[in-house]
C-alpha positions as CSV (number, residue, x, y, z in Angstrom):
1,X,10.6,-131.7,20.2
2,X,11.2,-127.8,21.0
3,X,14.0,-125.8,20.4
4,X,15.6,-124.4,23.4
5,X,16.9,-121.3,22.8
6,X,13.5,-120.3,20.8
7,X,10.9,-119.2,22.9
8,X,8.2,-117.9,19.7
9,X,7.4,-115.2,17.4
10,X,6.4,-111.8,18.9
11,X,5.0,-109.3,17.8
12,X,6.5,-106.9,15.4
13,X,9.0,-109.4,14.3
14,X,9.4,-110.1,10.7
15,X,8.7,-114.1,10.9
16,X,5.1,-113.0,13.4
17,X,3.7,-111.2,10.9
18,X,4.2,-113.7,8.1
19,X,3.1,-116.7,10.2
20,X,-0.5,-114.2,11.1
21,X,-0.8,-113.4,7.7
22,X,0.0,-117.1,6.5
23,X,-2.7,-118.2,8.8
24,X,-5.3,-116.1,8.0
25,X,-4.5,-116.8,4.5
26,X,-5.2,-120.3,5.2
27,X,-8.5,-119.7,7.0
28,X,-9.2,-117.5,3.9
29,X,-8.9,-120.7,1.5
30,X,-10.2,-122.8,3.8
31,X,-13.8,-121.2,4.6
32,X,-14.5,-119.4,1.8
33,X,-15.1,-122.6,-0.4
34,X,-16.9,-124.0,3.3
35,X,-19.3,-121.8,3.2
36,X,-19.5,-120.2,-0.2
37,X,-22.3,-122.6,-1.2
38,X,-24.6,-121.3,2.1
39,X,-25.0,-118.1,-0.1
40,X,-26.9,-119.8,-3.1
41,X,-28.8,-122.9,-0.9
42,X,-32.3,-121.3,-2.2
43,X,-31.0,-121.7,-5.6
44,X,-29.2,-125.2,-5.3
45,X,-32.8,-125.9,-4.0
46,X,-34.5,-124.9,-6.9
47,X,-32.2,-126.4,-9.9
48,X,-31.9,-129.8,-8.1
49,X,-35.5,-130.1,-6.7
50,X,-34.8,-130.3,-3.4
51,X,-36.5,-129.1,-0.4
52,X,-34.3,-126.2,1.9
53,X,-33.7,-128.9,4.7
54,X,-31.8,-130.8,1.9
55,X,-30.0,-128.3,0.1
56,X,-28.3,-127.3,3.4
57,X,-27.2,-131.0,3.5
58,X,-24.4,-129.6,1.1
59,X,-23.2,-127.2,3.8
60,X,-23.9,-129.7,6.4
61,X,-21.6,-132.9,4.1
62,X,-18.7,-130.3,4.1
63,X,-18.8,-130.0,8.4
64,X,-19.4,-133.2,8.6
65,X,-15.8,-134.2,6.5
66,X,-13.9,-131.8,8.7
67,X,-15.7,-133.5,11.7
68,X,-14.3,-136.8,10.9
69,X,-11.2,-135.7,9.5
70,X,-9.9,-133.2,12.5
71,X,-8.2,-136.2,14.3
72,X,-6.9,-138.1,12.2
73,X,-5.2,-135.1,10.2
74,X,-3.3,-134.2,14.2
75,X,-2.2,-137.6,13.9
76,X,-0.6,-137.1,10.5
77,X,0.6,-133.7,11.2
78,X,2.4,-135.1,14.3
79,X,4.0,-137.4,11.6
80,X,5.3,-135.6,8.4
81,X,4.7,-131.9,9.9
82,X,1.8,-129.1,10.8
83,X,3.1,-126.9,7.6
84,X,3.1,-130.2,5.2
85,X,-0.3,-131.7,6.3
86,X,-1.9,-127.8,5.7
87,X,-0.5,-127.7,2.4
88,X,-2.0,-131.5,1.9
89,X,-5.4,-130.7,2.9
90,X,-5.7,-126.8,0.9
91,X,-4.8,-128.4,-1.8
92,X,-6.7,-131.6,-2.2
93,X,-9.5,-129.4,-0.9
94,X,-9.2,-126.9,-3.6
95,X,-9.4,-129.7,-6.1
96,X,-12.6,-131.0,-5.1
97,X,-14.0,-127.7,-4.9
98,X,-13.2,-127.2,-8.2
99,X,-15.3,-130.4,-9.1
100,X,-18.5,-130.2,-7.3
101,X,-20.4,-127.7,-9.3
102,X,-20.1,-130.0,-12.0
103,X,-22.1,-132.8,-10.4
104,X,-25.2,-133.7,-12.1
105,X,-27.1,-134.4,-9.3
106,X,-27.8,-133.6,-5.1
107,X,-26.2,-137.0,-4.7
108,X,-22.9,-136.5,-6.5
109,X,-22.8,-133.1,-5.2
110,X,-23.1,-134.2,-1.5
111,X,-20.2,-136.9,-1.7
112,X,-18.1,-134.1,-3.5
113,X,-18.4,-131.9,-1.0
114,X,-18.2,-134.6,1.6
115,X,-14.5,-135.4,0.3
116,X,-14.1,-131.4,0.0
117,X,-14.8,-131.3,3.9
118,X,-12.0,-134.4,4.8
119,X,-9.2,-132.7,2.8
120,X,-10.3,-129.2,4.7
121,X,-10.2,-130.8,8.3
122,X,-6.5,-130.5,7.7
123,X,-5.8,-126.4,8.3
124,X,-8.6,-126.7,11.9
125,X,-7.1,-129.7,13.3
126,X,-3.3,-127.9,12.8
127,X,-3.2,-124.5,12.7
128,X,-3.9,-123.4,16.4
129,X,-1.6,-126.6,17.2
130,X,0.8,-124.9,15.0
131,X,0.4,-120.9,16.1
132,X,0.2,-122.1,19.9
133,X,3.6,-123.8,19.4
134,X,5.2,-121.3,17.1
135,X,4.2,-118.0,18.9
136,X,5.2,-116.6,22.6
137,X,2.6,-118.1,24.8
138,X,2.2,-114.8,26.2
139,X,0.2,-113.6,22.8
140,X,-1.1,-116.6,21.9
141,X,-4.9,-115.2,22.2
142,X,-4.0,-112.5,20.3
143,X,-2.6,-114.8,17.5
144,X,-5.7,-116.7,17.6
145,X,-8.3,-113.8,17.3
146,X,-6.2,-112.8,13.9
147,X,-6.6,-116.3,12.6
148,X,-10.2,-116.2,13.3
149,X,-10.2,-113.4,11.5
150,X,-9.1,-115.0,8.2
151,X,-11.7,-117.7,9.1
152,X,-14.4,-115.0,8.8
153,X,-12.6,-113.1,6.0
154,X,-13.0,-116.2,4.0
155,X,-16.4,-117.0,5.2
156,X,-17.3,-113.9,4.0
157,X,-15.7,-113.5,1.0
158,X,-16.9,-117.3,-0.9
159,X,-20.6,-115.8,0.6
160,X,-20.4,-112.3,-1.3
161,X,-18.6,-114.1,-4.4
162,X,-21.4,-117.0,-4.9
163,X,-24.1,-115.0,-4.0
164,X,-24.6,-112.5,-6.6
165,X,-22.4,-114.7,-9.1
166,X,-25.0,-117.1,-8.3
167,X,-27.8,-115.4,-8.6
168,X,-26.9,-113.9,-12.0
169,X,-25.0,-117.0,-13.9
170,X,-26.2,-120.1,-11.7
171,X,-25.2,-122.0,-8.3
172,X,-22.4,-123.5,-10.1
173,X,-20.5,-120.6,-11.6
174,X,-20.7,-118.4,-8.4
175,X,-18.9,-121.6,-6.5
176,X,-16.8,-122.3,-8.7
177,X,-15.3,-119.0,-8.8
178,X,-15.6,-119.0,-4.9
179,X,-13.0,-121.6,-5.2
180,X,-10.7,-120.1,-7.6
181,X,-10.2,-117.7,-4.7
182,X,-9.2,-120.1,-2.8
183,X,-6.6,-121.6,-4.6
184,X,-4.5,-118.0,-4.6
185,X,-4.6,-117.9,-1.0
186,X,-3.6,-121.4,-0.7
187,X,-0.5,-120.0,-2.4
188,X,0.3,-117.4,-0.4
189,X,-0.6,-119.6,3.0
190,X,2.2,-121.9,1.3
191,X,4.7,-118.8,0.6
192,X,4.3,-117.1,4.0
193,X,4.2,-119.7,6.5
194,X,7.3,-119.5,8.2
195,X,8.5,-122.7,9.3
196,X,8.5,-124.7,12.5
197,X,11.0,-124.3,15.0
198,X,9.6,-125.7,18.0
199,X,8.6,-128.7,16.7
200,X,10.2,-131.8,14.8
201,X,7.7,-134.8,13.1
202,X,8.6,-138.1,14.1
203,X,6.9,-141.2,13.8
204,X,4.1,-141.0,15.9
205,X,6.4,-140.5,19.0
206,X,5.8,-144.6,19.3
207,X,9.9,-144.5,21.0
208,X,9.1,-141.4,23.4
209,X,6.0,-140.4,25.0
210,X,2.4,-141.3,25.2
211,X,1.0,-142.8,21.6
212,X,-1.5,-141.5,19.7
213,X,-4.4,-143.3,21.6
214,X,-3.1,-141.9,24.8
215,X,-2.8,-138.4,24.1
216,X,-6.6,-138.4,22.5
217,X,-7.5,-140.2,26.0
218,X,-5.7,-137.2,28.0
219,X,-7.7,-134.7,25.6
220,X,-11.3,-136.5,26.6
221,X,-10.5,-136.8,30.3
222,X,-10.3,-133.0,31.5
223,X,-13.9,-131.9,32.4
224,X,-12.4,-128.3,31.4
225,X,-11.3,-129.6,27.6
226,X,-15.0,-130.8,27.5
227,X,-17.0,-128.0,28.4
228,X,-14.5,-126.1,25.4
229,X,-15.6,-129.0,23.2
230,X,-19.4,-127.8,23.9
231,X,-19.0,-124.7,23.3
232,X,-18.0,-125.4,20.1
233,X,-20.9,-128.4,19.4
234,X,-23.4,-125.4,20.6
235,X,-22.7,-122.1,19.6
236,X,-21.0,-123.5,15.7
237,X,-24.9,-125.5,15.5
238,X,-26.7,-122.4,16.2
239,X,-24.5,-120.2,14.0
240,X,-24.2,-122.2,10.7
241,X,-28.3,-122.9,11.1
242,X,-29.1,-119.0,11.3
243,X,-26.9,-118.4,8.2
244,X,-28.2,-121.5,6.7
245,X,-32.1,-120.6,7.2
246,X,-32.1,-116.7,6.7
247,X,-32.1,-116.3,3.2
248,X,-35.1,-118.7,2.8
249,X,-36.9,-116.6,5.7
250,X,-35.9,-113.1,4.0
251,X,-36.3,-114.2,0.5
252,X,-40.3,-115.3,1.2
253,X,-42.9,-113.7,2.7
254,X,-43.7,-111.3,4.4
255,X,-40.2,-109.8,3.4
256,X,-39.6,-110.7,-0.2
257,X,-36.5,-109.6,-0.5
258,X,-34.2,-109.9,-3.6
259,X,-31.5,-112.3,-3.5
260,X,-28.8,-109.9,-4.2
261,X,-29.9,-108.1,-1.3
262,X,-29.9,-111.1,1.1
263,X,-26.6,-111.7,-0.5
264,X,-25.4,-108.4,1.2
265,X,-26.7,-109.3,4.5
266,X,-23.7,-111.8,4.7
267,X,-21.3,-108.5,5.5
268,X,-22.5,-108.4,8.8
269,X,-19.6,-111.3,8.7
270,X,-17.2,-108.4,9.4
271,X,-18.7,-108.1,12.8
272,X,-16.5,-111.5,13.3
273,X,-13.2,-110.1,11.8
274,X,-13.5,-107.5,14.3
275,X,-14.2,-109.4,17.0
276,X,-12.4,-112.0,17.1
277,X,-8.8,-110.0,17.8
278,X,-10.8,-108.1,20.3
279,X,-11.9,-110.7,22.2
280,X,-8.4,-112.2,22.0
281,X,-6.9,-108.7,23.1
282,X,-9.8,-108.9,25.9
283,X,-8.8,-112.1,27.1
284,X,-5.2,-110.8,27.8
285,X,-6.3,-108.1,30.2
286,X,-9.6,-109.4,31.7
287,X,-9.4,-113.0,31.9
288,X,-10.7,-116.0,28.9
289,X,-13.5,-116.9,31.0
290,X,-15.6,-113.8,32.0
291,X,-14.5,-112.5,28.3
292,X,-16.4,-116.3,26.8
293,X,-19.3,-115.5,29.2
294,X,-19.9,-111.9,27.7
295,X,-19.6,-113.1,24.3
296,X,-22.6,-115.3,24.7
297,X,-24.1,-113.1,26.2
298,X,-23.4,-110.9,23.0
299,X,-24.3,-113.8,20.8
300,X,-28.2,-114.5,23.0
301,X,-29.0,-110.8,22.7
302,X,-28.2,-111.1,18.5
303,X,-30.3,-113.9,18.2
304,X,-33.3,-111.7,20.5
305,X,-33.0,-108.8,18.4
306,X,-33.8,-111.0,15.4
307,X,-36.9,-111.7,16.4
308,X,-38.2,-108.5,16.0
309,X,-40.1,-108.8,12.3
310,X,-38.7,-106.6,10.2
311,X,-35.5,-106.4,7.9
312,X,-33.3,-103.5,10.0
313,X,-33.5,-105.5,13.0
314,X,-32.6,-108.6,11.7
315,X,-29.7,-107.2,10.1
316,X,-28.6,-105.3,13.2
317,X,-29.4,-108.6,15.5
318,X,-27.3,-110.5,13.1
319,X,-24.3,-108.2,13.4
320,X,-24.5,-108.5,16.9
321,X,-24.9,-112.0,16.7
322,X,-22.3,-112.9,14.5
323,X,-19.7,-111.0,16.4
324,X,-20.3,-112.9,19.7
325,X,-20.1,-116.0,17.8
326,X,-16.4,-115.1,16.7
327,X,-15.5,-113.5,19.7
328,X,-16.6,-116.9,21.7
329,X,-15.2,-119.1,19.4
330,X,-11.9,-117.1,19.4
331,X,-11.1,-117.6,23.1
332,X,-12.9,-121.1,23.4
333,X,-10.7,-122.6,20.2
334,X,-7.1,-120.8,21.5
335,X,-8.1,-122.3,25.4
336,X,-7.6,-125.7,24.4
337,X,-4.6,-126.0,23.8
338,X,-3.3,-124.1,26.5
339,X,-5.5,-126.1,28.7
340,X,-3.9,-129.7,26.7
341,X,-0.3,-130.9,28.6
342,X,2.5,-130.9,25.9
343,X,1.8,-134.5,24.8
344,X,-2.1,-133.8,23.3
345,X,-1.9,-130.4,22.4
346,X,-2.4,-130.9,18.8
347,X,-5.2,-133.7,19.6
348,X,-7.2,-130.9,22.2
349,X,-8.1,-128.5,19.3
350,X,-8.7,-130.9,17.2
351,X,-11.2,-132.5,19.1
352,X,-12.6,-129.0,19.7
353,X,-12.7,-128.6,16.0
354,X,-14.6,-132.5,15.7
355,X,-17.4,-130.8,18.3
356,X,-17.2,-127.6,16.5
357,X,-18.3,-129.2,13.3
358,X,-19.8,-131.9,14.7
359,X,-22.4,-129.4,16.0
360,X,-22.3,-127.2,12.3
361,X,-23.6,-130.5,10.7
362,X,-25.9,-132.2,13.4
363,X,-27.4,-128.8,14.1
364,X,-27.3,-126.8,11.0
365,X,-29.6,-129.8,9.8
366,X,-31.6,-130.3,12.4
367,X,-32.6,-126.8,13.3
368,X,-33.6,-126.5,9.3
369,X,-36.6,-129.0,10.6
370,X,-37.7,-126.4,13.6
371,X,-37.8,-123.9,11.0
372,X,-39.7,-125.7,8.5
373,X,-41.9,-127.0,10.9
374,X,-42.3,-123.7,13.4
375,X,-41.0,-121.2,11.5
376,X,-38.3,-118.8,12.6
377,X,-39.0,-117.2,15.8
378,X,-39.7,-121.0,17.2
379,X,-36.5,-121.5,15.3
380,X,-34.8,-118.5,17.1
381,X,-35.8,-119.4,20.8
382,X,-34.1,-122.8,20.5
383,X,-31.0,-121.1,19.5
384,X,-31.1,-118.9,22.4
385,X,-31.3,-122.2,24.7
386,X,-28.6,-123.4,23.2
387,X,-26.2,-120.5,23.9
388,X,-27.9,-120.4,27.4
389,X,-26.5,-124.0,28.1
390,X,-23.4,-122.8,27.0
391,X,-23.0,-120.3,28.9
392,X,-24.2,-122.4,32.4
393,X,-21.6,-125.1,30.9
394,X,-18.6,-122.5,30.7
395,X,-19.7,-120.6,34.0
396,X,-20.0,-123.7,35.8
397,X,-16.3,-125.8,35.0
398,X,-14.6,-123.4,33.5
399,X,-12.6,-122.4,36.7
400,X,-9.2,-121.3,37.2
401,X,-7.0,-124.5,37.3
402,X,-3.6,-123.4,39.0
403,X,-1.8,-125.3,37.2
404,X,-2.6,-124.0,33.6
405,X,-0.5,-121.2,32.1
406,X,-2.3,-117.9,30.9
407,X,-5.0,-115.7,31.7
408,X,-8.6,-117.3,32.6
């Protein structure tokens, strides 16, 4: 399966950079037509006649496809490849994408962007599978923060293209275009990937090692793989739902703000591309663990300081916020696979990925009915329970195990 005289990129290598920038590339292409419809929700609610609950349903059917698709596409990148089934997913993504702001109704729209989410589970369920194999183990955190990076790039980048495209020319131009962006850095994910040397696709391994069923059973049995999976199904539920809910809570009253200018507030996005090296960087010298816990921490203050009623201060708590989300989700997505054995450690991240989403769809849904019901600071105090359990769930079993490999 590995190549023995290759022990991983490095830093300031030639093939290193290219596989970062492939990467973040790929998280460009792959979040920016995830998320780009979250900017123009207020206005998919008003063409389609649909209440905000329900018009974050679109984000919601998108998470939900890369829920159920995260496994399966480890399964069939243990088969054919991790570089072919990326390229597979972008691109199958990229052609729904281009469909679903032709739909002529909330229905069509929601089963578009449901098939837009399967073809997407493809780059989360592979890519830190991929890096952790392909780079030196000793800068694998690093790796990760600049792939997060990309994510939050891309998140950004469909936001700030739909929103004022959207608010000018309609829902469906400013996606569309969202996901014309897309398809370019599809290409050059496909151009700079370098390829794999330290692993070969076979045929499920059914003639050597454990089968598929057993490696997803080692990847549910370590009480250490689950609390990751929870940080993902709690802080991802909390994030998406602020993003999702803001713009209705800033573009009504007492605010009123114009939707260009909530549009904006999506920068604070760049808190995440920041972070999310950082906290990689971090984990290399202090430890993953007390570097998680301090992220949360980061992440319960944000969500605090957004209480306070008035525009500057949400913006400022949302910065905050959002860069202890990425920071948290940069260690907690790179730990699982160094936590997997050999045999799951494409199916550990992937199942992070299932929670992660899992929680994006579940949550991002659900907290839409706190809002509506209670409004947003009621909205924001359940939020800040939620990172608190996350934060009691990673202090509590996320120990140093000896016999991992890596800082803790």
């Amino acid at each position: 399966m590995s190549a023995p005289d290759f022990s991983g990129h490095v830093p300031g290598s030639r093939s290193y950079r290219r596989l970062i920038a492939g990467l973040f590339f790929a998280g460009v292409a792959t979040f920016a037509q995830l998320y780009a419809l979250q900017a123009v929700l207020p206005q998919v609610s008003a063409d389609l006649g649909v209440p905000p609950a329900t018009a974050a349903l679109t984000v919601s059917a998108a998470t939900l496809g890369i829920a159920i698709a995260v496994v399966p596409w480890s399964t069939v990148a243990d088969r054919i490849g991790r570089i072919p089934a990326m390229a597979i997913g972008i691109s199958a993504a990229t052609a729904f994408g281009l469909t679903a702001p032709f739909s002529g109704g909330i229905e069509m729209l929601l089963m578009l962007r449901l098939a837009e989410g399967l073809a997407l589970g493809a780059v989360p369920a592979v890519a830190l599978a991929y890096l952790s194999e392909e780079v030196h183990v000793r800068y694998v955190a690093a790796a990760a923060g600049s792939y997060t990076a990309g994510t939050t790039v891309g998140g950004l980048s469909g936001r700030l293209i739909a929103g004022p495209l959207g608010e000018t020319f309609g829902w469906r131009v400013g996606a569309g275009c969202a996901t014309v962006l897309c398809a370019i850095a599809a290409v050059l994910f496909l151009w700079l990937a370098p390829r794999a040397q330290r692993f070969i696709p076979g045929r499920l391994r059914t003639d050597a090692g454990p089968g598929a069923l057993a490696r997803m059973a080692a990847a549910v049995r370590s009480p250490r793989l689950l609390a990751l999976y929870a940080q993902g199904f709690l802080l991802m539920g909390a994030f998406v739902a602020v993003y999702n809910y803001l713009g209705f809570h800033l573009l009504g009253p007492p605010f009123l703000l114009p939707a260009w200018l909530v549009t904006l507030l999506f920068l604070a996005y760049l808190a995440g591309t920041v972070s999310s090296p950082w906290a990689g960087s971090l984990a290399s010298r202090f430890g993953r663990r007390r570097v998680l816990l301090t992220a949360i921490g980061v992440f319960g203050a944000g969500a605090a300081i957004m209480l306070i009623p008035h525009p500057v201060a949400i913006l400022a708590g949302l910065v905050v916020f959002t860069g202890g989300f990425f920071g948290a989700h940069a260690i907690a997505s790179s730990w699982a696979p160094v936590i997997a054995d050999a045999d799951s450690r494409a199916q550990a991240p992937s199942l992070y990925y299932f929670a992660y989403y899992a929680g994006s769809s579940l949550l991002g849904w659900a907290l839409g009915v706190v809002f509506g019901a209670s409004g947003w600071s009621a909205f924001l105090m359940v939020v800040i329970a939620m990172g608190a359990v996350s934060a009691v769930i990673a202090a509590t079993v996320l120990r140093r195990d000896p016999r991992s490999v890596g800082p803790h």
